[in-house]
N, C-alpha and C positions, 0 to 999 in steps of 0.2 A: 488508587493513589499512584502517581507516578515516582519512579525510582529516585529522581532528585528531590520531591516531595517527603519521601522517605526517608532517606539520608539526610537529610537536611533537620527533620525532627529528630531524628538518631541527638545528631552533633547537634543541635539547641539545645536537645534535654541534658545534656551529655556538660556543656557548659553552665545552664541556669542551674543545675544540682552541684556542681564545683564551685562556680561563682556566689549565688547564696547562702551554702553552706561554708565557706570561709569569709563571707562579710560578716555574718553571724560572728562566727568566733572570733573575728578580729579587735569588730570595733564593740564588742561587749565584756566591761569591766576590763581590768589591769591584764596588760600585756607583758612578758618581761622581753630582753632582747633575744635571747636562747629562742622565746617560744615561737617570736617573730622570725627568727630567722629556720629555725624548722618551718614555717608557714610557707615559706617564700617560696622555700625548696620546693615542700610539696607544690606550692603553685606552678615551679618552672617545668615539672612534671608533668603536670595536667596537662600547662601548653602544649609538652611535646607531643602527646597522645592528642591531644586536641588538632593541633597541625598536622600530622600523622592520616587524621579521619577526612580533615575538610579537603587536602589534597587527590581524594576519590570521586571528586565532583566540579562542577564550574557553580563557582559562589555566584549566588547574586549580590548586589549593588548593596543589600544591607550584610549580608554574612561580609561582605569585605571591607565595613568599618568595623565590625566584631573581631576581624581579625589583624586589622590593624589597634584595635584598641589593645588585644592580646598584646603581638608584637609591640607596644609600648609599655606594658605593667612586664614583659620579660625583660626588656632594658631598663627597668628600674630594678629588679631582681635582681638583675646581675651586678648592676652598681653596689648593689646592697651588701656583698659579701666581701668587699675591698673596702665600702666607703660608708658603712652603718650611721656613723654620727652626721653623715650628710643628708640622710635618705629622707624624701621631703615624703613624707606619710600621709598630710595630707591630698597631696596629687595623689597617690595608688589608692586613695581612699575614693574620689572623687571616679577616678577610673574604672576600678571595681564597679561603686553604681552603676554606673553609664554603662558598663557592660549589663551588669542584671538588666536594668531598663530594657537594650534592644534585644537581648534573646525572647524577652517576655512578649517585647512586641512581635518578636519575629514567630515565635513560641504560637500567639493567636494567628497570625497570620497562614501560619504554615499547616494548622490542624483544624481551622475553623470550618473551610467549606471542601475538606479532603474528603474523597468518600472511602469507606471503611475497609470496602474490597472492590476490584477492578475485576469486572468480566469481559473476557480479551476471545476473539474467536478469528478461523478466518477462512475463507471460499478460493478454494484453487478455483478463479473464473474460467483459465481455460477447460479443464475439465467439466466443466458445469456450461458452457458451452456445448459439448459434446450431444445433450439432451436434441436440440436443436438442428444439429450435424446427423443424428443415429435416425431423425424423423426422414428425413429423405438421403435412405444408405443407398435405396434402390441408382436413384439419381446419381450421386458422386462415383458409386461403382459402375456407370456407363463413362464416366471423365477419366476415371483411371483404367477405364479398358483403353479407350482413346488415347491416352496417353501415352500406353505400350504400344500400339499400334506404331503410332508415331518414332517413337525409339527404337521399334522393330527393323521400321521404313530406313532409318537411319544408320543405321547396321549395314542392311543389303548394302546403299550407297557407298560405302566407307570399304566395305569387302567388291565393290566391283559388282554386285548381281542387277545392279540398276543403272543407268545412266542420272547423270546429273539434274537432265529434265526431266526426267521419269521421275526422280525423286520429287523435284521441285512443284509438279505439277500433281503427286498424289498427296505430297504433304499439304498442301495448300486448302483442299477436298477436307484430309483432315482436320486440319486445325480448324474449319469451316464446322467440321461436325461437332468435334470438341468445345465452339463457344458458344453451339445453340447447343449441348450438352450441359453446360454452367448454365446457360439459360433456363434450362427446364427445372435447374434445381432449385433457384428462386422462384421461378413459378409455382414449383410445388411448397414452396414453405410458405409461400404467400395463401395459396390454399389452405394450406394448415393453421394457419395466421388464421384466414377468414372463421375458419370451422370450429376454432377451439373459443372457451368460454374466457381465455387469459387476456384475448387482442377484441375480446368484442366491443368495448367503445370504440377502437377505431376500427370496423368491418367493412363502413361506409369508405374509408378513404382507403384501406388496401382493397377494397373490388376497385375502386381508380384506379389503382398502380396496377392491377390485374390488366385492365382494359386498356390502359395505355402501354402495356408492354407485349400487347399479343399482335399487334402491326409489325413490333420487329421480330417476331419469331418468324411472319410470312415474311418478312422481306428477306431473312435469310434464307427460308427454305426456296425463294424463288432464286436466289443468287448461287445457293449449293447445287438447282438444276440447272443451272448455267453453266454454272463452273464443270460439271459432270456432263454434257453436251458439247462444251468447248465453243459455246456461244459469246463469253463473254472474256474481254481482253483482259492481260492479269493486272495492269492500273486499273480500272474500273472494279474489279475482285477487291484490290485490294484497299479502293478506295472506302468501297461499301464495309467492308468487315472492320476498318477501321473506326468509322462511325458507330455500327452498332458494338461494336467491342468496348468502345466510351459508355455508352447508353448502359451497358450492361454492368459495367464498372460501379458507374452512380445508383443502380438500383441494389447491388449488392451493397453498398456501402450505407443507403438505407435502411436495408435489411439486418444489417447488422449493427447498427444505431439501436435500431428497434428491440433487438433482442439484448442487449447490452442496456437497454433501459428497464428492459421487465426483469433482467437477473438483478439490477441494481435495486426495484420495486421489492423484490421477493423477498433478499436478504437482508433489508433495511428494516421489512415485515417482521422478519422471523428473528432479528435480533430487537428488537422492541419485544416481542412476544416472550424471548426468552430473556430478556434483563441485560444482553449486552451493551456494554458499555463500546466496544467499538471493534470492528468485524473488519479486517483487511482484505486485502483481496487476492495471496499469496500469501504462504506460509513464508517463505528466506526472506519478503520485504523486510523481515525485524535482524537485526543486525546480530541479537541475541537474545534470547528469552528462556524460560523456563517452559520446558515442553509438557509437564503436566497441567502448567496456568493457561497454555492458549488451546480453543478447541477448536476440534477442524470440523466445520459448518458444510461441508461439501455435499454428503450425501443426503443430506436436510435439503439445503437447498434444491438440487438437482431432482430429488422424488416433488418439490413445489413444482417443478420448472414441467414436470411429466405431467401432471394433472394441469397446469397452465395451458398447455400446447396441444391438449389431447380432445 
């Protein structure tokens, strides 16, 4: 049940047990003026508290005639205490109903198809990502070798141990080596794609992506013997790595489509499985909550994600 769901019952019941129990006593048998006008009171009371509660929340379209119907039996009230021999009783009579009436309705409405208890969970995806990342560490740990290299290279430059083309022409080499480094890393999850029992309906269309992506690993190894030969001019260099550094872009972003679809498969599995009612996909997305009602589905997930991919 959601919170304004909640609230919202609170403040119905909270009124149909004021509101009922002083039509009762009003309009049965002989009233005197003393006992009406103690009623009154208590009634301007209730409002208060009543207005007090509903303020915690944003009304819907019918709590806001309920509480417009209030705010008219309180301006009868108060007229009542200056101007008793005027007080048209039958309008607060008429009022009153009308009140009972919509809480009651609002009363079914608001408990009829609530469910009893809410089960709230939710998946750190990037960490549940990691499953995926940790399968080819060997891979990424040559990118970030490469990478220091390159900031190494970058250093000399900056201190004077290199010249300006010396850098510009060993950096070039690397960065050359670094994106058929990226490269091999989808290659190898694509491998792993193929081999685990998670991707096997589609094993047919990543051995595709496989076979269309192994022309450009030779076209860069032939262009990084170029470049290392000083065969080939640096527009031409740079026109080629451009090209396959796209190519590479879009296969990664496949790749990662891909696996952002079997984490979304897994979780949606495993909260059906356990009864959740609805599974986030970061814990801060909620603005507020109670941290023993939401459970963290992470390492559920993630042990799915290893047998998925294994």
């Amino acid at each position: 049940m959601s919170t304004t769901k909640v609230v919202t019952t609170l403040v119905i019941a909270l009124i149909l047990g004021f509101a009922g129990g002083f039509v009762a006593q009003f309009f049965v048998g002989n009233t005197s003026d003393s006992d009406l006008s103690s009623q009154i009171n208590a009634v301007k009371e209730k409002v208060a508290d009543l207005e007090s509660n509903m303020s915690s929340f944003v009304s819907t379209g019918e709590l806001q005639k309920v509480k417009s119907t209030i705010d008219n039996l309180k301006q009868n009230t108060d007229q009542s205490e200056t101007q008793s021999s005027q007080v048209n009783w039958d309008q607060i009579k008429f009022q009153l109903d009308d009140l009972a009436n919509r809480v009651q309705t609002l009363e079914t409405k608001g408990t009829s198809s609530a469910p009893s208890n809410l089960k709230v969970g939710y998946v750190n995806a990037t960490e549940a990502f990691t499953v995926f990342t940790g399968a080819v560490k060997e891979e990424r740990d040559r990118v970030s070798e490469l990478q220091q290299k390159l900031l190494d290279l970058r250093n000399k430059a900056i201190q004077g141990e290199i010249t300006e083309s010396e850098y510009k022409e060993q950096s070039d080499i690397l960065q050359a080596k670094r994106l058929k480094a990226q490269l091999q890393i989808d290659l190898a999850m694509v491998d792993k794609m193929i081999e685990s029992k998670g991707f096997s309906t589609i094993a047919d269309k990543l051995k595709e992506l496989r076979n269309q992506a192994q022309p450009i690993v030779d076209e860069l190894d032939k262009t990084l013997t170029r470049m290392e030969e000083k065969s080939a001019s640096p527009e031409e260099v740079q026109g080629i790595l451009s090209q396959i550094n796209n190519q590479y872009s879009q296969m990664d972003d496949l790749l990662t489509r891909l696996i952002e679809s079997k984490m979304f498969q897994v979780t949606t599995q495993l909260a059906k499985n356990r009864g959740y009612d609805m599974v986030f996909r970061e814990k801060n997305v909620l603005l507020s909550s109670n941290e023993e009602a939401v459970d963290n589905l992470t390492d559920a997930t993630k042990q799915i994600l290893r047998q998925e991919i294994s």
